[in-house]
C-alpha positions, 0 to 999 in steps of 0.5 A: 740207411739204418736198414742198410747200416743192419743188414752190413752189421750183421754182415759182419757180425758173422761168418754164415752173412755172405754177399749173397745172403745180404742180396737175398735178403735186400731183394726179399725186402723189395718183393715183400715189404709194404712200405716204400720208405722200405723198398726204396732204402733196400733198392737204394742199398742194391745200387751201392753193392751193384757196382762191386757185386755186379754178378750177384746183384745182377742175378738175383735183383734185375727181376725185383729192380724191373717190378719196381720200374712197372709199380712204383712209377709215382715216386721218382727216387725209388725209379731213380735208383732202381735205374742206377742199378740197372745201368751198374749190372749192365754197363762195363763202365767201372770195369774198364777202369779195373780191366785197364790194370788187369789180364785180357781175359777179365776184359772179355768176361766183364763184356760177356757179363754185360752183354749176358745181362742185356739179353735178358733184359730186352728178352721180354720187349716190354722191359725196352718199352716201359724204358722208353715210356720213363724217358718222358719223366722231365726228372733229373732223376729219372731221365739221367739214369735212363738215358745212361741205360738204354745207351748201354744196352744199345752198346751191348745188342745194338741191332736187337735193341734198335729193332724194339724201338723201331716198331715201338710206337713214338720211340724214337720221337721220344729219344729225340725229345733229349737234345731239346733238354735245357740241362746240358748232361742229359742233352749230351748224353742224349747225343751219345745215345743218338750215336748208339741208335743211329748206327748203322740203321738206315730205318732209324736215321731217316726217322731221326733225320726228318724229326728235325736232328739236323736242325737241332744239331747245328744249333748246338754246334754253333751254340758251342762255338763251332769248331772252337768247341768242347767234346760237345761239338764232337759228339754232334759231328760224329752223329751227324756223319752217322746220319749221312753217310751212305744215306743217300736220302739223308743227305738230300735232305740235308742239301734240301734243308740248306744245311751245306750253307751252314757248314762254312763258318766252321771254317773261317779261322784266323790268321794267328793259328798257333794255338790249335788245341788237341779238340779243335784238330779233332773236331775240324777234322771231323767236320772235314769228314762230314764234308767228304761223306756229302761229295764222296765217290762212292755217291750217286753221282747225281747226288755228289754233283748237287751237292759240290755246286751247292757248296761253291755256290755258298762260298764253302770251297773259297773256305777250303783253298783259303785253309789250304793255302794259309800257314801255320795249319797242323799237318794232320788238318791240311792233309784231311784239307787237301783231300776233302777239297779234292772230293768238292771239286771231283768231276764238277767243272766249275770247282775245278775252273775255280781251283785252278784259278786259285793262287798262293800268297807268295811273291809272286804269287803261284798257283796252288796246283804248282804249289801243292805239285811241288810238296808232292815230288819234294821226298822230305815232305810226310807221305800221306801229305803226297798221296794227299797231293796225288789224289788232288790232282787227280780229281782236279784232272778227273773229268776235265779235258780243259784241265788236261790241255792246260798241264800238258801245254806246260810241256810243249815248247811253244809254252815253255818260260825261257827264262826260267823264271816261273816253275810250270806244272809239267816241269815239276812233273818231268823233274819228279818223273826222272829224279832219284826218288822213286816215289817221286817218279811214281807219283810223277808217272801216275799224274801225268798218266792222269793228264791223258786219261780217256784224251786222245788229243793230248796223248798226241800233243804229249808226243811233241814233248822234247828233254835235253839230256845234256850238252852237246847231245840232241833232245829226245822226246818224252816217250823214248826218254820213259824207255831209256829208263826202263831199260836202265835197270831203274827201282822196281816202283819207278819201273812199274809207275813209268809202265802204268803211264806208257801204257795209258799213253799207247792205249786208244792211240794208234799214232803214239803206238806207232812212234813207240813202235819206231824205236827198234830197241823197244820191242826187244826190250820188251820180250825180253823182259816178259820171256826171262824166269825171274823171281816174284819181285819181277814178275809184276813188272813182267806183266805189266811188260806183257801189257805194253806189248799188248796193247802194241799190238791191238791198236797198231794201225800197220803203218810200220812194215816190221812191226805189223800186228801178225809179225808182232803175234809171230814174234810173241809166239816163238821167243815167248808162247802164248800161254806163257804170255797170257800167263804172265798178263795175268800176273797184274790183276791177281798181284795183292795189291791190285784188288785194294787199289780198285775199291777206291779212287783215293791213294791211301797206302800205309807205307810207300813199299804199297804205293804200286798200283793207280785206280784208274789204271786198274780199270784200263787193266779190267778192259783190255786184259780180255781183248788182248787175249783174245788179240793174241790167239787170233790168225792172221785171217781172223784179223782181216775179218775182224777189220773188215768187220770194223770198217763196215761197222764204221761205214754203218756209224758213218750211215747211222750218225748221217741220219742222226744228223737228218734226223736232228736237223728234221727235228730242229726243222719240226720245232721251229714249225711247231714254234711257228704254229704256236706263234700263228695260234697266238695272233690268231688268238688275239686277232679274234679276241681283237674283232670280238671286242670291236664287235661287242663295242660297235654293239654298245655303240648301237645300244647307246644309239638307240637309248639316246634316241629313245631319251630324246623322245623323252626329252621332247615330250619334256619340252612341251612341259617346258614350253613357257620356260623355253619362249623366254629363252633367246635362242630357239626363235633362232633355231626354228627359223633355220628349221623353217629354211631346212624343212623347204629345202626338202620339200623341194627336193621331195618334190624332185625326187617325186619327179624322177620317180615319175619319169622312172615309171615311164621308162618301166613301161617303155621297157615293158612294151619293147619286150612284147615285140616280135621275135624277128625284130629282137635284134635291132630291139636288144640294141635299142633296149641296150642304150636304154638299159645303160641310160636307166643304169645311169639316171639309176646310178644319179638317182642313188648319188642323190638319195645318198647326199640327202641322206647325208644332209638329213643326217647333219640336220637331225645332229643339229636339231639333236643339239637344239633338243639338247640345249632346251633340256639343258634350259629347262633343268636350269629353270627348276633345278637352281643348285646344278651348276652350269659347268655339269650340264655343259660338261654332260652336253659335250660328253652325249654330243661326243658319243654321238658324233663318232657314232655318226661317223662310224655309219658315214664310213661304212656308207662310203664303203658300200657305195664304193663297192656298189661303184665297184659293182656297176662298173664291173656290171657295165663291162659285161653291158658292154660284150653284146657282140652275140644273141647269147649276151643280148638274151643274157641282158634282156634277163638282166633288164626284167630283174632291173625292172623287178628291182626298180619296182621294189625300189619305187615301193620303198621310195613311196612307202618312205614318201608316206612316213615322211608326211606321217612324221612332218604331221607330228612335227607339225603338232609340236610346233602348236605345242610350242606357240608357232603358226601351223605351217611352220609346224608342219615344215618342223614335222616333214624335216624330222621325218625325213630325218628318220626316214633316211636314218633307217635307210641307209640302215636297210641298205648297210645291212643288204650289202653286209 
C-alpha cells in the first residue's frame, strides 16, 4: 500500500503523471521487481484502477497480469488479484451500470472493448488452459475470481471459447467439480458459468450431462425448496433446459435416469395460493418450460411418446390438471399450465382418456374440457388464455378418433340434454361458431374443424346436425347454416375461420361435397366471390373460396346431374378462367401469415388481428392445392381415364388386401404349426429324457441287484464263522426244515422234468425217421407229421408253462431263503456288536428286503410280458398250421418242423447243461450244511435248492433278453 500511496502521490504531485505513465510504471514494477510483496501490491494497485481505466490498464497489463497466472501459482493472493483485474478489463459489468444512464453508442463501444480484449485473451489457447487448470485451486480467492472470468469470456466469444474447452483434456469435468462446491457463491456462479458453456453446444451438453449434472441439479433445486426457491432455483432450470432442449440424446437420458419422476413435487401447491411472489411464478413457469422441451412437437415422436407415458405414469399430469382446475393460480402460470398439459397429452391416447375423465370442482361438477371450452369462447376472457385453450383442445382431438366421436356426439339430437341442464361441448362450440364475436367464431370454427380432421365417420355424422333458428321456422342443418353466414357479409376472420372448417368438412367426403352441392345457392355463391376484383383484404377469402370450390370438384362422386365435375370445370371456365382461378388459389399460401402458422402447431398470435390461419389447415392447403390444379385443367376424357385408372387401382387393392389376407391368415396358420411343433419337440424332449431316466434307474436297479447278490455271497461265508452263534439261535432249525421239504419238491419235479425230456427225445427222432420216407407217400406222411407237430407244439407249449411256474416258484424260494440269510447276519452282528441297537438292523433288514421285492416284481412283470407275446406267437403260429389245404404249405411246415427239431435240440442242450449246474450248486449246498452241523443229505438237498434257484435266476434272464 505505500507503494500505491507513492505512485498516486506523485501522480498528483505533477502535472507530467498521467494515468497512463502510473500504468506504466505499476506494470514495469510486475515485469521487473524480484520480490513478491512488490509485485503483489503493483498488481493489487492495477485491479483498483482497472475498473475505471479499463482501456489502459487492459493495454498495457493483460500481457504482465497473464505472466503472473503461468509464475506465481504458489501464492494464492497475488493470482487472486491478477484474476480480479482480468475479469474488470473484460467483463461489461461496471459498465452497464454507467451505460444505463449514458447514449447507445458508449453501450456498444464498452461490448466491443469487452469483446476486443476476449480475443486477445483466447488468442493464444494456453491462456483458456492455464484458467482451467487454477479452477482446481479449492482457494476462495482463486476459484471465485476465476469462475467469474471464464463466464465473461464465454459471454463475449462463447463458440470460440467453448470449442478450446472441448478439446482441453478434463475441461469440462473440471467446471462441473463447481456445483459440488460447499460455498454457495462459487456453486452458483458455477451454475451460471454452466449457462454460458452449455449453450447451444450439443458436444458440451451431452459431456455435462453424463458427468452427473442432472443429478446434481435436482438436488440443488430440491434443497432450495423447489419452486418456493430463490434465484438459485432459476438458474438450475434455466441450465437444465439448456441441456434438453432439441437434445434428443440428453433427454433420453433424462427419461432413462428416472428424472421425470423427480419433477412432480415441483408442482404440489396448496390451496391458499394467494401469495405467489414474483420468483415463484418466474421459476414454475420455467419449470412449465422444461416440461414442454421434454413432450414438444418438434421431438422424435418416439421420444415425445415415452416421455408422456412416463409422466402419466408418475402421477405428473394428475399434478398439471390439479393446477388447471384450482383457483387463485396467477394467469400468466395457468396460461403456461394449459399449454404445457396440452404437449403431455398430445397424440398419446391414455393422456387424452385421462384428461377427458378429468372434472372441475364445481357443483355439478363439469368436465374440464367444458370448462376451458367456455373460457375459450368467453370475448372477456385475456386472448393468450383462448389460444391457450384452443391449442388444448387441439392436441386433445390430435390423433384421437375417440375424442372426436365424443364431441361430435354432443351435437347429435339423440345426445342433446332437453333439459337444458348441463352445457355440452358441441354447444358451446355452436354458440361460439355464430355469436357476435369474431374471434370467438374462429376459434369455434377451427375446433370443430379439428373434431373432423382426417375422420371421415364423423364428417358424415356432423351432416345429421339440426340448429333451430327461430320460432315458427324449420331447423337447418349445421352445413347450410355455416353458408347462410358466409353470404351475410359476416367480419373477414369469422369468414375465413368458417372457410377453413368447410373445407376441412367437404375434403376426403364425397357424401358431405354432395349435400353441399345440393344447395343451389352455393356454388353461385362461391363464383361470385372468386370472379369479382376486390381489394387485398378480400383477396385471402377469395382463395380460400377458390379452395372450397376446389375441393368441390375433385371429390364429387357425380351423383348430382347439375353439379358434375365437367359442368362445374365449364362453369369455372367461362364466368372465371382458369388461370384466374388458380390465381386466386394461390392467394392462400403466399398470404404472410400462412407460412408462421406452418412452422408450429400451437396458435401463438401477438394480437387477435393475426389469428388467421390454423396449423393443420395449411397442411390440407399444401396437399390439395396441386391436384386441384391439376383437376381443373384436365378434360373431360382425362377424367375418365383417370376413374377408370382408379377403379382398376381399387380392384387391384381389392386383389392385393385379398392375398394380404391369404397371406396373413397363411401366416397365423404357419404359427400356430410352428407352435405345435415346438410343443411336440417338448414332449418329445421329455418323453426321452422320461425313458432315459427309467433306463438309467432299471440299471441301478440291476447293479443293486448284482451287489446284493455278491453281498449275500459274503454274508454266507460270514456264517459259517458264525455258526456256533447261529445253533443257539431258535430259528434256523425251523428254516431248514422247510429247506429240506423244498429241496424234495424239486428233486421231484427235476425228476419229471427228466422224464418229459425223455419222451421229448423220442418224438425227435419219430420225427426224424418219418422224414426219410419215400417222396410218393409225402402226402399222407405230412398229415401225420402235421398232428404230431401240433402235438410236440402243445407238450412244448406245457413244458415252457411248467419250466415257467418253476421258475417262479425257485424265484419265492430263493427270496426266502434271502430272508433267512438276512435274519442269521442280523443274529450274528447282535452277538459281537452290543452297542447297535435292534431297532437299525430291523430298519436295514426292511429297506434290502424292499428293494429286492420290487426288483422282483419288475423281472415278474416283464416275464409275463413275454410269455404273453410268446402266447401270442403260438397262436398266430397255429393259424398258419392250420392252412394245410396245398403241397406248398405242408413243404412250408416240414421246413418249419426241421427248425422245431433244431431248436428242441438246443433246448435240450440248455435243459441238461441247466440240469449239470443244478447238481454243481446242490453240492455246495451240501457243504454248507456240514459246515453248520446237519447230516449229509440234508446238505445235499439245501445245495440242489440253491442251484436251482440260480440256475432259473439266469434263465429266465437268458429268455428276456432273447425276446428283447
Amino acid at each position: 500500500m505505500n507503494f500505491l500511496r507513492g505512485v498516486m502521490g506523485g501522480q498528483s504531485a505533477g502535472p507530467q503523471h498521467t494515468e497512463a505513465e502510473t500504468i506504466q510504471k505499476l506494470c514495469d514494477r510486475v515485469a521487473s521487481s524480484t520480490l513478491l510483496d512488490d509485485r503483489r501490491n503493483a498488481v493489487r494497485a492495477l485491479k483498483s484502477l482497472s475498473k475505471k481505466y479499463r482501456l489502459e490498464v487492459g493495454i498495457q497489463a493483460m500481457e504482465h497480469l497473464i505472466h503472473v497466472l503461468q509464475t506465481d501459482r504458489s501464492d494464492s493472493e497475488i493470482i487472486g488479484y491478477a484474476l480480479d483485474t482480468l475479469f474488470n478489463i473484460i467483463s461489461n459489468d461496471e459498465e452497464d451500470e454507467v451505460d444505463d444512464l449514458e447514449e447507445e453508442n458508449s453501450t456498444r463501444q464498452s461490448e466491443d472493448l469487452g469483446s476486443q480484449f476476449t480475443e486477445i485473451f483466447i488468442k493464444q489457447q494456453e491462456n483458456v488452459t492455464l484458467l482451467l487448470s487454477l479452477l482446481e485451486d479449492f482457494d476462495f480467492h482463486v476459484r471465485w475470481p476465476g469462475v467469474k472470468l471464464l463466464t465473461s469470456l464465454l459471454k463475449h466469444l462463447g463458440p470460440q471459447v467453448q470449442q478450446i474447452i472441448l478439446v482441453s483434456p478434463m475441461g469440462v469435468s473440471r467446471l462441473m467439480d463447481l456445483l459440488a462446491d460447499s460455498r454457495e457463491v462459487i456453486r452458483n456462479d458455477g451454475v451460471l458459468l454452466l449457462q454460458a458453456l452449455t449453450r447451444s453446444n450439443g458436444a458440451i451438453q451431452k459431456i455435462v450431462a453424463f458427468e452427473n449434472a442432472f443429478e446434481r441439479l435436482l438436488d440443488i433445486i430440491t434443497e432450495e425448496g423447489n419452486s418456493d426457491g430463490g434465484i438459485v432455483v432459476e438458474d438450475c432450470l434455466i441450465l437444465l433446459q439448456n441441456l434438453l432442449k432439441n437434445n434428443n440424446s440428453n433427454q433420453n437420458f433424462f427419461k432413462e435416469g428416472s428424472y421425470i419422476q423427480r419433477m412432480k413435487p415441483w408442482f404440489e401447491v396448496g390451496d391458499e395460493n394467494s401469495g405467489w411472489s414474483a420468483q415463484k411464478v418466474t421459476n414454475l413457469h420455467l419449470m412449465l418450460q422444461l416440461i414442454r422441451v421434454l413432450v414438444s412437437p418438434t421431438n422424435p415422436p418416439g421420444a415425445t411418446s415415452s416421455c408422456q407415458k412416463a409422466m402419466f405414469q408418475c402421477g405428473l399430469l394428475q399434478q398439471l390438471c390439479t393446477i388447471l382446475m384450482a383457483t387463485g393460480i396467477p394467469a400468466d402460470i395457468l396460461t403456461e399450465t394449459i399449454n404445457t398439459v396440452s404437449e403431455v397429452i398430445r397424440g398419446c391416447q391414455v393422456n387424452q382418456d385421462y384428461f377427458a375423465s378429468v372434472n372441475a370442482p364445481s357443483n355439478p361438477p363439469r368436465p374440464a374440457i367444458v370448462v376451458l371450452l367456455m373460457s375459450m369462447v368467453n370475448e372477456r376472457q385475456p386472448f393468450v388464455l383462448r389460444c391457450a385453450v384452443l391449442y388444448c383442445f387441439q392436441c386433445f382431438l390430435y390423433k384421437n378418433q375417440k375424442g372426436q366421436g365424443e364431441i361430435v356426439s354432443t351435437l347429435l339430437p339423440s345426445t342433446i340434454d332437453a333439459t337444458g341442464n348441463s352445457v355440452s361441448a358441441g354447444q358451446l362450440l355452436c354458440g361460439g361458431l355464430f355469436s357476435t364475436d369474431s374471434l370467438s367464431n374462429w376459434c369455434a370454427a377451427v375446433a370443430l374443424a379439428h373434431a373432423l380432421q382426417e375422420n371421415a365417420t364423423q364428417k358424415e355424422q356432423l351432416l345429421r346436425v339440426q340448429l333451430a333458428t327461430s320460432i315458427g321456422n324449420p331447423p337447418v342443418s349445421l352445413l347450410q347454416q355455416c353458408t347462410n353466414i358466409l353470404s351475410q357479409g359476416s367480419k373477414i376472420q369469422t369468414r375465413v375461420g368458417l372457410l377453413m372448417l368447410l373445407c376441412t368438412w367437404l375434403s376426403n367426403c364425397p357424401i358431405a361435397v354432395t349435400h353441399f352441392l345440393h344447395n343451389p345457392a352455393n356454388v353461385p355463391f362461391l363464383t361470385g366471390q372468386i370472379a369479382e376484383n376486390l381489394g387485398e383484404e378480400e383477396q385471402l377469402v377469395q382463395g380460400l373460396c377458390a379452395l372450397l370450390l376446389g375441393i368441390s370438384i375433385y371429390f364429387n362422386d357425380n351423383s348430382l346431374e347439375n353439379y358434375m365435375k365437367e359442368k362445374l370445370k365449364q362453369l369455372i371456365e367461362k364466368r372465371i378462367g382458369k388461370e384466374n382461378f388458380v390465381e386466386k388459389l394461390g392467394f392462400i399460401s403466399k398470404h404472410e401469415l400462412y407460412s408462421r402458422a406452418s412452422q408450429k402447431p400451437q396458435p401463438n398470435f401477438p394480437s387477435p388481428e393475426y389469428m388467421i390461419f390454423d396449423h393443420e389447415f395449411t397442411k390440407l392447403v399444401k396437399e390439395l392445392e396441386g391436384v386441384i390444379t391439376k383437376a381443373i385443367y384436365k378434360s373431360s376424357e382425362e377424367d375418365k381415364k383417370e376413374e377408370e385408372e382408379k377403379k382398376t387401382l381399387e380392384q387391384h387393392d381389392s386383389i392385393v388386401g385379398h392375398y394380404k389376407n391369404m397371406i396373413r391368415e397363411q401366416d397365423l396358420q404357419l404359427e400356430e404349426l410352428k407352435q405345435q411343433i415346438s410343443t411336440l419337440k417338448c414332449q418329445n424332449e421329455q418323453l426321452q429324457t422320461a425313458v432315459t431316466q427309467q433306463v438309467s434307474q432299471i440299471q441301478q436297479h440291476k447293479d443293486q441287484y448284482n451287489l446284493l447278490k455278491v453281498q449275500l455271497g459274503k454274508d454266507n461265508q460270514h456264517q459259517s464263522s458264525h455258526s456256533d452263534g447261529a445253533q443257539m439261535n431258535g430259528i434256523q432249525p425251523e428254516e431248514i426244515g422247510r429247506l429240506r421239504q423244498e429241496i424234495e419238491e424239486l428233486k421231484s419235479n427235476q425228476e419229471l422234468l427228466r422224464s418229459q425230456l425223455a419222451e421229448k427225445d423220442s418224438l425227435i427222432e419219430k420225427l426224424k425217421s418219418s422224414q426219410t420216407s419215400p417222396d410218393t407217400n409225402e402226402a399222407t406222411a405230412s398229415a401225420r407229421d402235421s398232428e404230431k407237430i401240433a402235438e410236440l407244439k402243445q407238450e412244448l407249449a406245457t413244458l415252457k408253462s411248467q419250466l415257467n411256474s418253476k421258475s417262479v416258484e425257485i424265484t419265492k424260494l430263493q427270496t426266502e431263503k434271502q430272508e433267512l440269510l438276512h435274519k442269521t447276519e442280523a443274529f450274528a452282528q447282535s452277538v459281537p456288536v452290543s452297542g447297535e441297537s435292534e431297532a437299525a438292523i430291523a430298519a436295514k433288514t426292511t429297506d434290502v428286503e424292499g428293494r429286492l421285492s420290487a426288483l422282483l416284481q419288475e423281472t415278474k412283470e416283464l416275464k409275463n410280458e413275454i410269455k404273453a407275446l410268446s402266447e401270442e406267437r403260438a397262436s398266430i403260429k397255429e393259424q398258419l398250421d392250420s392252412s394245410n389245404s396245398t403241397i406248398v404249405i405242408l413243404q412250408n411246415e416240414k421246413n418249419q418242423l426241421e427248425v422245431n427239431i433244431k431248436d428242441s435240440k438246443k433246448e435240450q442242450d440248455d435243459l441238461l447243461v441247466l440240469l449239470a449246474d443244478q447238481d454243481q450248486k446242490i453240492l455246495s449246498l451240501k457243504d454248507k450244511l456240514k459246515g453248520l452241523g446237519h447230516p449229509e443229505e440234508e446238505e445235499d438237498e439245501l445245495e440242489s435248492i440253491d442251484q436251482d434257484d440260480e440256475d432259473d435266476e439266469d434263465e429266465d434272464d437268458d429268455k428276456s433278453q432273447g425276446d428283447n
